[in-house]
N, CA, C and O atoms as CSV, one atom per row, in Angstrom:
chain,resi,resn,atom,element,x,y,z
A,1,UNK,N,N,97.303,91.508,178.761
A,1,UNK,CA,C,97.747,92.889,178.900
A,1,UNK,C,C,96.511,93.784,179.027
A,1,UNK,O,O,95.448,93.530,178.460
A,2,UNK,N,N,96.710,94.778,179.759
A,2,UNK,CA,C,95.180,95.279,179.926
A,2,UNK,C,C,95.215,96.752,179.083
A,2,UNK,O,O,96.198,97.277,178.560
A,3,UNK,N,N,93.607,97.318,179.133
A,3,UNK,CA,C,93.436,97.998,177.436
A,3,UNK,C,C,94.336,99.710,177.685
A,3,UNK,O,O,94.609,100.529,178.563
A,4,UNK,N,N,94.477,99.478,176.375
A,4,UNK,CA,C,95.464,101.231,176.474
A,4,UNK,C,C,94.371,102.332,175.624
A,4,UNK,O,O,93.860,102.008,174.552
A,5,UNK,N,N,94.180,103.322,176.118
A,5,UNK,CA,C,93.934,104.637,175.417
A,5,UNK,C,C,94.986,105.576,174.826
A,5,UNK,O,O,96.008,105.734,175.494
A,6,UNK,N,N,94.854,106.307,173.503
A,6,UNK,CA,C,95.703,107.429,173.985
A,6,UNK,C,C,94.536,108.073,172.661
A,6,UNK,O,O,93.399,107.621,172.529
A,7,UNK,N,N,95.063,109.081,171.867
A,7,UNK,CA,C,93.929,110.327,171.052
A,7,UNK,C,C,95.193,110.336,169.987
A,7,UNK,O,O,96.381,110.495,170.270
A,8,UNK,N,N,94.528,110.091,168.499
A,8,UNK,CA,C,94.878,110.607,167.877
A,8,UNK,C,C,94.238,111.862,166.757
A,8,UNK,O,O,93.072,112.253,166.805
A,9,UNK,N,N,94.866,112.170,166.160
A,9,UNK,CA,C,93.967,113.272,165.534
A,9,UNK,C,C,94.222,112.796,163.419
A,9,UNK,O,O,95.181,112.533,162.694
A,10,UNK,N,N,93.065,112.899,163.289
A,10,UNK,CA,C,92.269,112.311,161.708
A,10,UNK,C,C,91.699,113.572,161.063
A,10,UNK,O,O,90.528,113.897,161.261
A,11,UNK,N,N,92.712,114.443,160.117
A,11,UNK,CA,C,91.942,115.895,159.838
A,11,UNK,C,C,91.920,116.698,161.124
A,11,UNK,O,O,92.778,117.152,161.881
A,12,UNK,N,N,90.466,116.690,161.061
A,12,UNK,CA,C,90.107,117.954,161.985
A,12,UNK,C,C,89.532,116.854,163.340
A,12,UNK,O,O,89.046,117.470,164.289
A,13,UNK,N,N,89.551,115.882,163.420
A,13,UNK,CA,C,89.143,114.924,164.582
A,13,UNK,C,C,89.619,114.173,165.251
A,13,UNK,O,O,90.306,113.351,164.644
A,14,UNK,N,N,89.562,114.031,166.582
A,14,UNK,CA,C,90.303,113.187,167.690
A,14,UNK,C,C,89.288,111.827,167.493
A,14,UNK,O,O,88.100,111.584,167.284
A,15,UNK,N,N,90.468,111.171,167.687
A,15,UNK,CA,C,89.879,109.564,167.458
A,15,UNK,C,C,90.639,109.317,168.809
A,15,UNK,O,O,91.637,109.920,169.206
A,16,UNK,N,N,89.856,108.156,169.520
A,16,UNK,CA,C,90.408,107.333,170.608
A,16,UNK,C,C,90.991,105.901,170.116
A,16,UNK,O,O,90.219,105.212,169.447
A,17,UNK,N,N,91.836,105.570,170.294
A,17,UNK,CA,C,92.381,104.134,169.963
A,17,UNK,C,C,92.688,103.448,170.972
A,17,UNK,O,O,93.771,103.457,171.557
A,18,UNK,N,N,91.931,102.944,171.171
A,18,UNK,CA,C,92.013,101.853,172.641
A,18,UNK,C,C,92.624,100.468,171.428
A,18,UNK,O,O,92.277,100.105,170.304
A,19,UNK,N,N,93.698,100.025,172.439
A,19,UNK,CA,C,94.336,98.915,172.295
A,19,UNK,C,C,94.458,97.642,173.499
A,19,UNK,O,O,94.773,97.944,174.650
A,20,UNK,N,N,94.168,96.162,173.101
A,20,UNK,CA,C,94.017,95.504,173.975
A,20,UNK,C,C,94.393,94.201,173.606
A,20,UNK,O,O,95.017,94.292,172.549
A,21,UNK,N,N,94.304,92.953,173.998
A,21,UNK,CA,C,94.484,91.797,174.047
A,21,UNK,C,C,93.506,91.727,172.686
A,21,UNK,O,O,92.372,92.005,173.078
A,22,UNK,N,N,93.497,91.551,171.711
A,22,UNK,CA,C,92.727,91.186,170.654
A,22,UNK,C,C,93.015,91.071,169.617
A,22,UNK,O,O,94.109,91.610,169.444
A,23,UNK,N,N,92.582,90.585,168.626
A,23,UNK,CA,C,92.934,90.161,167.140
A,23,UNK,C,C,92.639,91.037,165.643
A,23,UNK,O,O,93.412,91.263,164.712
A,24,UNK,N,N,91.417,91.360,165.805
A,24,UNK,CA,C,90.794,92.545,164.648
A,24,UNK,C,C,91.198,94.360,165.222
A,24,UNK,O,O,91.702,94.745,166.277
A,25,UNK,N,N,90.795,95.014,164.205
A,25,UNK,CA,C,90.728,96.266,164.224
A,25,UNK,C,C,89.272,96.712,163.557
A,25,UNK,O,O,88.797,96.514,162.439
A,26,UNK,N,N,88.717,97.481,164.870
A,26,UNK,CA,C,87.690,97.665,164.248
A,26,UNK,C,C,87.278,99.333,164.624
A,26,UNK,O,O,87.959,99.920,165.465
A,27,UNK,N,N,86.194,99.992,163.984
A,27,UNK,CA,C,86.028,101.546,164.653
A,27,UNK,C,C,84.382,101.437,165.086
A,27,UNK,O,O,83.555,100.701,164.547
A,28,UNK,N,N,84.172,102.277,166.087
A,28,UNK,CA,C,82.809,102.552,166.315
A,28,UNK,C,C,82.676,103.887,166.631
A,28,UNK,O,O,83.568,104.703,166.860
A,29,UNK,N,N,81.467,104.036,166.623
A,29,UNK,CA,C,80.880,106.000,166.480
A,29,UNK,C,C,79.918,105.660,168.020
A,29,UNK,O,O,78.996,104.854,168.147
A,30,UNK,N,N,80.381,106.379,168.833
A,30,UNK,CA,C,79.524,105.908,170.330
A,30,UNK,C,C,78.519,106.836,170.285
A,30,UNK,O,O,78.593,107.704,169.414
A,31,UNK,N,N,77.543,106.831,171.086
A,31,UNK,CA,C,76.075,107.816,170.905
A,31,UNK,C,C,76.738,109.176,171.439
A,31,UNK,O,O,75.803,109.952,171.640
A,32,UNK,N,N,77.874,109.749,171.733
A,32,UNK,CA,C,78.073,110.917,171.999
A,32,UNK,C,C,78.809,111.247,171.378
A,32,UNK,O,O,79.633,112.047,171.821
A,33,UNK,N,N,78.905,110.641,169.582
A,33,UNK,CA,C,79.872,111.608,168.669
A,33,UNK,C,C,80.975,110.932,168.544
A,33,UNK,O,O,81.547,110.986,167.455
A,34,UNK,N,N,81.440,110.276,169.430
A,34,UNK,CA,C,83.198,109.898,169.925
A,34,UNK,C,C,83.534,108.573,168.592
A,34,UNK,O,O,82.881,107.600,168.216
A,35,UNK,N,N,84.610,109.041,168.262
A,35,UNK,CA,C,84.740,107.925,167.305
A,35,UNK,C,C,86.067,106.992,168.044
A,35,UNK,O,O,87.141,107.494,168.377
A,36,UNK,N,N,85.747,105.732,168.178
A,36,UNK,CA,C,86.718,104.838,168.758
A,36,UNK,C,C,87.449,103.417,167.729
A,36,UNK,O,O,86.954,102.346,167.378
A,37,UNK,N,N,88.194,103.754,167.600
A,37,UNK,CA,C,89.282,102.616,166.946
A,37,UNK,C,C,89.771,101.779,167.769
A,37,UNK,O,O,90.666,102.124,168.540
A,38,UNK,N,N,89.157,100.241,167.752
A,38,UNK,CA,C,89.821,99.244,168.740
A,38,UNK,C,C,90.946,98.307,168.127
A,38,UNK,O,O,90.545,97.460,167.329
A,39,UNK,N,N,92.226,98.350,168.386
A,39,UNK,CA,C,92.459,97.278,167.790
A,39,UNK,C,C,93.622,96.659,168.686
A,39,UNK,O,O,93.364,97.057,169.822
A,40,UNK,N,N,94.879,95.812,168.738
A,40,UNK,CA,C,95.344,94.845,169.250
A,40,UNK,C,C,96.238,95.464,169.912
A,40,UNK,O,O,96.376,96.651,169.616
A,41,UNK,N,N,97.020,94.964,170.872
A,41,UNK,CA,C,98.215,95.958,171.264
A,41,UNK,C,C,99.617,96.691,170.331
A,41,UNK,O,O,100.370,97.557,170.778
A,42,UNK,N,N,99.684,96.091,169.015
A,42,UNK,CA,C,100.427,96.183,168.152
A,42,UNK,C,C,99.771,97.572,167.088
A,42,UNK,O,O,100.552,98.140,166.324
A,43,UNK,N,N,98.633,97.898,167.146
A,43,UNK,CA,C,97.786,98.976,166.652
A,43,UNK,C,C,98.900,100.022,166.736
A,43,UNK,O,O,99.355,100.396,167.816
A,44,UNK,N,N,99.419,100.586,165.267
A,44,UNK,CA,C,99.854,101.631,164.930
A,44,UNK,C,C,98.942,102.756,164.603
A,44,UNK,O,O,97.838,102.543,164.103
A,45,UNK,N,N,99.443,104.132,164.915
A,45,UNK,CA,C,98.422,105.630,164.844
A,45,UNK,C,C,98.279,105.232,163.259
A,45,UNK,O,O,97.167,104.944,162.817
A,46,UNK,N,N,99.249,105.226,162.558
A,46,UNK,CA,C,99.045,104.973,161.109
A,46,UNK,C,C,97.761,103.632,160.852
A,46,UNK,O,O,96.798,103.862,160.121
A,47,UNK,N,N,97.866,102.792,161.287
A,47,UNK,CA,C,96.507,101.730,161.253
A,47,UNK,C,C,95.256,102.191,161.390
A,47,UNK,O,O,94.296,102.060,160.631
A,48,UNK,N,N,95.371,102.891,162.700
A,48,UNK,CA,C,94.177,103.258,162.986
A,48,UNK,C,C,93.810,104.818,161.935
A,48,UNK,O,O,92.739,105.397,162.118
A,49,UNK,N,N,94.600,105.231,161.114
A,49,UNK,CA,C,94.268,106.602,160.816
A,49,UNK,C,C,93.598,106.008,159.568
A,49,UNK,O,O,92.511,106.403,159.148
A,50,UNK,N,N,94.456,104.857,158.908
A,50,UNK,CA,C,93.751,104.048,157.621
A,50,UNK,C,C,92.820,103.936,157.713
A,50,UNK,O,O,92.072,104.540,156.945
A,51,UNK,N,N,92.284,103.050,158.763
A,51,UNK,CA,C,90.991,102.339,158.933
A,51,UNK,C,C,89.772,103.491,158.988
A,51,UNK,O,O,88.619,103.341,158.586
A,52,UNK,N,N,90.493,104.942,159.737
A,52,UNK,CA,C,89.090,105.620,159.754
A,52,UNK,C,C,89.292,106.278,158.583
A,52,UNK,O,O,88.248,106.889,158.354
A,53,UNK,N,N,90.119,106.484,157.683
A,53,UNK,CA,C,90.201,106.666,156.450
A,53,UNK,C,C,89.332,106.274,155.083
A,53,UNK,O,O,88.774,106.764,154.101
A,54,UNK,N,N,89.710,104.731,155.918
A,54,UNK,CA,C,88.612,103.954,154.757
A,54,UNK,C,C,87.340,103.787,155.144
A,54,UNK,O,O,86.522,103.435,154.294
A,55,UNK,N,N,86.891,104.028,156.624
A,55,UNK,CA,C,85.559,103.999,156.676
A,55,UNK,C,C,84.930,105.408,157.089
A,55,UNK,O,O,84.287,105.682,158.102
A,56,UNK,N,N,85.249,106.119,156.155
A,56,UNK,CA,C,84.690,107.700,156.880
A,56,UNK,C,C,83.572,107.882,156.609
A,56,UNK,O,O,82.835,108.493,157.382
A,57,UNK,N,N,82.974,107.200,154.957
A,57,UNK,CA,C,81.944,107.831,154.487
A,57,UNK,C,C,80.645,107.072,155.523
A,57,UNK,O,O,79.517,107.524,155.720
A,58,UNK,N,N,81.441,105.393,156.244
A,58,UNK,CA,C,80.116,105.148,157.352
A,58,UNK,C,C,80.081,105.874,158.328
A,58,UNK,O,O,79.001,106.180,158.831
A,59,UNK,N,N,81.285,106.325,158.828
A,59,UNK,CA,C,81.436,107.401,160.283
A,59,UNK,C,C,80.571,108.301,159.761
A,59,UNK,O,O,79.423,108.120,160.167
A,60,UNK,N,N,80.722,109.347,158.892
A,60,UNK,CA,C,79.697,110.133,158.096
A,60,UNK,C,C,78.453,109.794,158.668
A,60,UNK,O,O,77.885,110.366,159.598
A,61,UNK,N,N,77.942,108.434,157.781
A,61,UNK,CA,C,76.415,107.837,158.334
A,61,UNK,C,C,76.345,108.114,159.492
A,61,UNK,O,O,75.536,108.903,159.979
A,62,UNK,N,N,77.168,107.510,160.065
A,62,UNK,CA,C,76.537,107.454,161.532
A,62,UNK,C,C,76.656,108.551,162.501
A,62,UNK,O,O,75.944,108.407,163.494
A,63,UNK,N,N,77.179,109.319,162.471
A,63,UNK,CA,C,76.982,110.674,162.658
A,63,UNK,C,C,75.972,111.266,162.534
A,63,UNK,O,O,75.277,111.704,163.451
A,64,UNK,N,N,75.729,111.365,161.114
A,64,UNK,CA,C,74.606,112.061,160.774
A,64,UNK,C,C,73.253,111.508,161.252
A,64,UNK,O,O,72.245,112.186,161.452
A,65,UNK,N,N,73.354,110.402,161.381
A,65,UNK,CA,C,71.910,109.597,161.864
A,65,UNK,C,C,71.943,110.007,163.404
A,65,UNK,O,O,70.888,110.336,163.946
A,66,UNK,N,N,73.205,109.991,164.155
A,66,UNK,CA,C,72.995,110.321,165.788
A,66,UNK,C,C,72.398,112.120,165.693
A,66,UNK,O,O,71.365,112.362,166.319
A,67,UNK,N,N,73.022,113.199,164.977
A,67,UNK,CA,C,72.202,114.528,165.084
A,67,UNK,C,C,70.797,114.098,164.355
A,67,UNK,O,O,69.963,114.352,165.224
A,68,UNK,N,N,70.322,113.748,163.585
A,68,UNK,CA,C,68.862,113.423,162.865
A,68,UNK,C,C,68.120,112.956,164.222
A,68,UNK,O,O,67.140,113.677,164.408
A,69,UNK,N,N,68.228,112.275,164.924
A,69,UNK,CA,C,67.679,111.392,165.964
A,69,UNK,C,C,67.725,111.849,167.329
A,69,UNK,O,O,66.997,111.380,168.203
A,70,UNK,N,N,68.783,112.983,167.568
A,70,UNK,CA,C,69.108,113.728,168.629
A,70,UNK,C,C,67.939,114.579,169.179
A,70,UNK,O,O,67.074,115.018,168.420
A,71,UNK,N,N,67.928,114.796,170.467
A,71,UNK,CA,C,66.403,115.536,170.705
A,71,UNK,C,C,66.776,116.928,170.415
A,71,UNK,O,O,67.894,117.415,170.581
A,72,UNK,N,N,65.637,117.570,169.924
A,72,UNK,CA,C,65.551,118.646,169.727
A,72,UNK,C,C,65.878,119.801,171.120
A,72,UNK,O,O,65.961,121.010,170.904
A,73,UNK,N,N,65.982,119.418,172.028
A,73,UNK,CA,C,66.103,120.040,173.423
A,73,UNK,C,C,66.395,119.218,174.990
A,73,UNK,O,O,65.745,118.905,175.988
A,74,UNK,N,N,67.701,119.118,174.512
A,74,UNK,CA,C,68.077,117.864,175.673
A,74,UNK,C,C,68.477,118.630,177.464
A,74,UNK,O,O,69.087,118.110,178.399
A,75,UNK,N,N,67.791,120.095,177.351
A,75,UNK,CA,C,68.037,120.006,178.729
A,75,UNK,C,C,67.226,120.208,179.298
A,75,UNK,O,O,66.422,121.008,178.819
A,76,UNK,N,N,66.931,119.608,180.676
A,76,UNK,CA,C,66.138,119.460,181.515
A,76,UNK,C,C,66.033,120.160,182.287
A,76,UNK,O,O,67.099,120.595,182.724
A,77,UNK,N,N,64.380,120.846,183.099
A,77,UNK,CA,C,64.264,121.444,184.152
A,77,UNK,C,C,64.132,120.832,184.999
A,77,UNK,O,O,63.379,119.897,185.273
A,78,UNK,N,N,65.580,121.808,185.934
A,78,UNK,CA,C,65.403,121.365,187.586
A,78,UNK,C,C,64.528,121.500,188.358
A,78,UNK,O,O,64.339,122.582,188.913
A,79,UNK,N,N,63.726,120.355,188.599
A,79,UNK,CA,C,62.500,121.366,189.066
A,79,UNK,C,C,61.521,119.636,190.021
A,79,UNK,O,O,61.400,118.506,189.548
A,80,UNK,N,N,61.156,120.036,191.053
A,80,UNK,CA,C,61.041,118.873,192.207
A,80,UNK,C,C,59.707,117.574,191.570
A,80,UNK,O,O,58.590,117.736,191.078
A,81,UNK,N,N,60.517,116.338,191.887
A,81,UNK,CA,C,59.835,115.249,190.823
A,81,UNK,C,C,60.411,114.810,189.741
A,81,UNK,O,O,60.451,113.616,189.441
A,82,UNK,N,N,61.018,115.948,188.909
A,82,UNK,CA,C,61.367,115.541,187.412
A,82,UNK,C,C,62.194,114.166,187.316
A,82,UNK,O,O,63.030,113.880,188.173
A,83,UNK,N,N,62.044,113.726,186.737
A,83,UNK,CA,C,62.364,112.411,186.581
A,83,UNK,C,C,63.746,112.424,185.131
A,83,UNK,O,O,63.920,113.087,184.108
A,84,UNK,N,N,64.481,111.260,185.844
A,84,UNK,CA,C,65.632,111.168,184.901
A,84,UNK,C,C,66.136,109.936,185.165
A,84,UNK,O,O,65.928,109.392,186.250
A,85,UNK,N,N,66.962,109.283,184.048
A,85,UNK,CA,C,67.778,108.011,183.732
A,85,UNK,C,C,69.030,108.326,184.781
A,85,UNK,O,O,69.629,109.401,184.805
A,86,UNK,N,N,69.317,107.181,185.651
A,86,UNK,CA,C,70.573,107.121,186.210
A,86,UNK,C,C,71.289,105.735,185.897
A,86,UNK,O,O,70.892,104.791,186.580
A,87,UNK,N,N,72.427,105.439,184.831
A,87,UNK,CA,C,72.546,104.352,184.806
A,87,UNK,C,C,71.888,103.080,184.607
A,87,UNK,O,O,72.171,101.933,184.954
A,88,UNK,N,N,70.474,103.837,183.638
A,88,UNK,CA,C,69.622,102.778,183.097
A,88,UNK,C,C,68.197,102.734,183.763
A,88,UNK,O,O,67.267,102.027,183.374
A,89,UNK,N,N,68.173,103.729,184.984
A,89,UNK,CA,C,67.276,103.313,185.961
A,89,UNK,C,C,66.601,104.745,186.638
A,89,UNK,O,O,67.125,105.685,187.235
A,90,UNK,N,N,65.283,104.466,186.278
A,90,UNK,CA,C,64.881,105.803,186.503
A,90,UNK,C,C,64.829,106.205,187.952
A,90,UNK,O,O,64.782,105.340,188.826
A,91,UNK,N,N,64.838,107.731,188.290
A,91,UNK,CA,C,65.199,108.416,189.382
A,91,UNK,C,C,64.657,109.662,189.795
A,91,UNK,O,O,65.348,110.577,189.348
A,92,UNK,N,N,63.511,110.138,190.601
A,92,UNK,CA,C,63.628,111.542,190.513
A,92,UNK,C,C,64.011,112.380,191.385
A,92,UNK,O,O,64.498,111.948,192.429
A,93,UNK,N,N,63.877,113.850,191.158
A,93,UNK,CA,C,64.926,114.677,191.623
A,93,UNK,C,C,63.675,115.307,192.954
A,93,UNK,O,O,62.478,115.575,193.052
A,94,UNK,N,N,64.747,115.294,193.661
A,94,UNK,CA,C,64.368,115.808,194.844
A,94,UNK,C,C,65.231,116.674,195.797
A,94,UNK,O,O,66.149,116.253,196.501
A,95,UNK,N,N,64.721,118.154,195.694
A,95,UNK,CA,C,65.769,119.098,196.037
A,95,UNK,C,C,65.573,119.568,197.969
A,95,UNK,O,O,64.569,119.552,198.682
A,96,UNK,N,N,66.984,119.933,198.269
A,96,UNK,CA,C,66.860,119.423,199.847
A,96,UNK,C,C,67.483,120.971,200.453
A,96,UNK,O,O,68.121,121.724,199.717
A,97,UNK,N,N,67.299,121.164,201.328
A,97,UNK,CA,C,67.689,122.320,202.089
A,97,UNK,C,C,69.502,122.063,202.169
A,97,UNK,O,O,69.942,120.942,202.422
A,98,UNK,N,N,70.168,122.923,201.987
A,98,UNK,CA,C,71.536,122.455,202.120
A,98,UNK,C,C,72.009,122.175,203.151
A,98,UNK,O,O,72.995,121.440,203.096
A,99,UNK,N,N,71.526,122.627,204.515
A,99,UNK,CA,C,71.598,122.166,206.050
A,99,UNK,C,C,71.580,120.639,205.924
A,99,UNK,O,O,72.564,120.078,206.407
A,100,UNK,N,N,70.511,119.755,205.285
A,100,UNK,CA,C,70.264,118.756,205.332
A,100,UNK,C,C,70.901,117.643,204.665
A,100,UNK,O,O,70.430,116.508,204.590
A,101,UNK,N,N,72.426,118.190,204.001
A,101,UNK,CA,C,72.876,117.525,202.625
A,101,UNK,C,C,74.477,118.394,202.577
A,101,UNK,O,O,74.778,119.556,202.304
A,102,UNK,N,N,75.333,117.091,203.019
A,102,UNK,CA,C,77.109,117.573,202.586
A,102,UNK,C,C,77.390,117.636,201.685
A,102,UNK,O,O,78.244,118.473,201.393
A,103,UNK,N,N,76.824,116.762,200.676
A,103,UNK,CA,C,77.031,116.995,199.049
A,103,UNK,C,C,76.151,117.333,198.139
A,103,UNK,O,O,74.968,116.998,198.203
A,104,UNK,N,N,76.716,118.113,197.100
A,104,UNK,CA,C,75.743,118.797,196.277
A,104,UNK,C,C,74.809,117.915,195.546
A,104,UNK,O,O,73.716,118.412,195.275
A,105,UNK,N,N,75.076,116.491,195.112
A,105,UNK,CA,C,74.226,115.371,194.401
A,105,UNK,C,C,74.694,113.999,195.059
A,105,UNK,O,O,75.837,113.551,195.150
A,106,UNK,N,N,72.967,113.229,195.677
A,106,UNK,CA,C,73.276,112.212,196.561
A,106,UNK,C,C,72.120,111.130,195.695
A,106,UNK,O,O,70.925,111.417,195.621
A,107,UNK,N,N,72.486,110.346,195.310
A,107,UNK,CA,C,71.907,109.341,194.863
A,107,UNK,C,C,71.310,108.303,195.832
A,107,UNK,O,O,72.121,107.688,196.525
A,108,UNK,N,N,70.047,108.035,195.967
A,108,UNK,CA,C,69.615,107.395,196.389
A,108,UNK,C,C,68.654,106.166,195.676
A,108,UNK,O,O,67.712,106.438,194.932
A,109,UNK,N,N,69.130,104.510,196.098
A,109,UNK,CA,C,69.046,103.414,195.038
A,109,UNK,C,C,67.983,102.605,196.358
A,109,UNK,O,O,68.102,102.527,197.581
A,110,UNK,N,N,67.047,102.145,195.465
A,110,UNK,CA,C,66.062,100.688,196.209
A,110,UNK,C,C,65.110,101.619,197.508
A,110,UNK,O,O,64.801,101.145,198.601
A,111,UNK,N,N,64.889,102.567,197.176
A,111,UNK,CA,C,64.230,103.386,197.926
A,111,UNK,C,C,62.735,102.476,197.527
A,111,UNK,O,O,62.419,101.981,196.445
A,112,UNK,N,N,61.796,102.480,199.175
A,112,UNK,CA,C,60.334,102.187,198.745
A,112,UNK,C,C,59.544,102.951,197.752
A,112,UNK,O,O,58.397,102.590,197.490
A,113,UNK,N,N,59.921,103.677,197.349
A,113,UNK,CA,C,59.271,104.569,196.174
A,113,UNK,C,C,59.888,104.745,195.273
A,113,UNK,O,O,59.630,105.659,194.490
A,114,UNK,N,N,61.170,103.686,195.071
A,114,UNK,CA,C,61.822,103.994,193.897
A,114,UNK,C,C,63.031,104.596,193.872
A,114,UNK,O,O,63.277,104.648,195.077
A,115,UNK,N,N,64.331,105.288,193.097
A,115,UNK,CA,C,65.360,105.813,192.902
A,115,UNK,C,C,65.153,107.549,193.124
A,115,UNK,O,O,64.286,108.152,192.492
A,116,UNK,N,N,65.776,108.019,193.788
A,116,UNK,CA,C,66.036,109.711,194.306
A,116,UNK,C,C,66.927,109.776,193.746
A,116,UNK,O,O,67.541,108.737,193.505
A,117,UNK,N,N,67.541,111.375,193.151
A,117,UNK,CA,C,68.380,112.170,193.547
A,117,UNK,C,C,68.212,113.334,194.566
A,117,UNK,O,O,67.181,114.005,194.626
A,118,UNK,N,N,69.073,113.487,195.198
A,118,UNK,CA,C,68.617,114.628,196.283
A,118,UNK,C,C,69.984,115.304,195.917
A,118,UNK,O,O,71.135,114.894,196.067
A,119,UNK,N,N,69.378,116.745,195.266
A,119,UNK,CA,C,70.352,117.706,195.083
A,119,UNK,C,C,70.077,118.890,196.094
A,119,UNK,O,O,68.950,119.279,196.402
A,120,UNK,N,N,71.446,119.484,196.635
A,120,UNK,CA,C,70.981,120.801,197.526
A,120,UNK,C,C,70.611,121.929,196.905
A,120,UNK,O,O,71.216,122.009,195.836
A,121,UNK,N,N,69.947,122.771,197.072
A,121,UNK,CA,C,69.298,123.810,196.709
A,121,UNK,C,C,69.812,124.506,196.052
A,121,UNK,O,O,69.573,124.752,194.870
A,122,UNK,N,N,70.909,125.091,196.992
A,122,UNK,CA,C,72.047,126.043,196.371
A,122,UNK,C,C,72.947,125.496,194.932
A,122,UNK,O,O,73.524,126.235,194.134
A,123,UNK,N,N,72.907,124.769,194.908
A,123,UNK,CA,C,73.481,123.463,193.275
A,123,UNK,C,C,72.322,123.469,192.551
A,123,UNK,O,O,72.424,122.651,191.637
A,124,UNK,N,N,71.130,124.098,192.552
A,124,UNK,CA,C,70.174,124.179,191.522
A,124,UNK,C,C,70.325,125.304,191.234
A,124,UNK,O,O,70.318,125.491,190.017
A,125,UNK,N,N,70.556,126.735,192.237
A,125,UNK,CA,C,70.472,127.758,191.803
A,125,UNK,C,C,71.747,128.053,191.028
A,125,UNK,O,O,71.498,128.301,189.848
A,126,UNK,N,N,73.102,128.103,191.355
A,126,UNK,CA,C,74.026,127.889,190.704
A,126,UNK,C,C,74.175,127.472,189.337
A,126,UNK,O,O,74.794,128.182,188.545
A,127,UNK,N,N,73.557,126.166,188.927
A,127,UNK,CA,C,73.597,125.629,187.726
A,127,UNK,C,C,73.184,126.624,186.793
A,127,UNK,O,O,73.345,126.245,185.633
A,128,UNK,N,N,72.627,127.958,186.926
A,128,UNK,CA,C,71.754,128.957,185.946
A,128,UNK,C,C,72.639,129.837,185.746
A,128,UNK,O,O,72.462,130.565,184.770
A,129,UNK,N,N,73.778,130.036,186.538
A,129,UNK,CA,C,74.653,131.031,186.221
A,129,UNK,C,C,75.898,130.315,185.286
A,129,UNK,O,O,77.043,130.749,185.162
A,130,UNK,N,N,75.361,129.178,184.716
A,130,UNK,CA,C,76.881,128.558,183.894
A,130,UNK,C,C,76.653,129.401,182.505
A,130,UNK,O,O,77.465,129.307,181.586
């Protein structure tokens, strides 16, 4: 049977409970906060609300260790060269006349010099007015 999502809510927090072909119930805290409850296709909201019940004070931990460890300033300037992770694999940014480019972000992979993004111009200036 293939895996199910749906959100439940724990207090003041949305938990994901993915359910699947499997035997245990288990929870994990993913590096972006998200707390996920895996357990079998038979996984009741009540199961999963226990389980993060009984393990809050590690969710706690681990929480707190992902903001402790979090960078102090995670956003980046757009700005020609800068270099960034795409899927594990570094890439840098390379901004293009919009004449030259249908889409606003074009990934470019196995380039002789390595991984591009080529963003259009107008999608850099934009991004400052969010």
């Amino acid at each position: 049977m293939p895996t199910s999502d749906r959100t439940i809510r724990v207090g003041n927090t949305d938990i994901t409970v993915r359910t699947s072909n499997r035997t245990t119930l288990t929870v994990t805290v993913t590096r972006g906060g998200n707390i996920i409850v895996r357990g079998p296709d038979t996984t009741t909201d009540t199961d999963a609300a226990t389980l993060v019940e009984r393990r809050r004070s590690w969710i706690y931990r681990q929480l707190s260790h992902l903001a402790e460890t979090a960078p102090d300033n995670p956003q980046r300037e757009l700005i020609r060269g800068a270099g960034f992770d795409v899927l594990g694999r570094p890439h840098r940014l390379r901004i293009v006349l919009d004449d030259d480019q249908d889409e606003p972000l074009v990934q470019h992979r196995n380039t002789p010099t390595g991984g591009w993004l080529h963003m259009r111009r107008s999608t850099t200036l934009n991004l400052g007015e969010g």
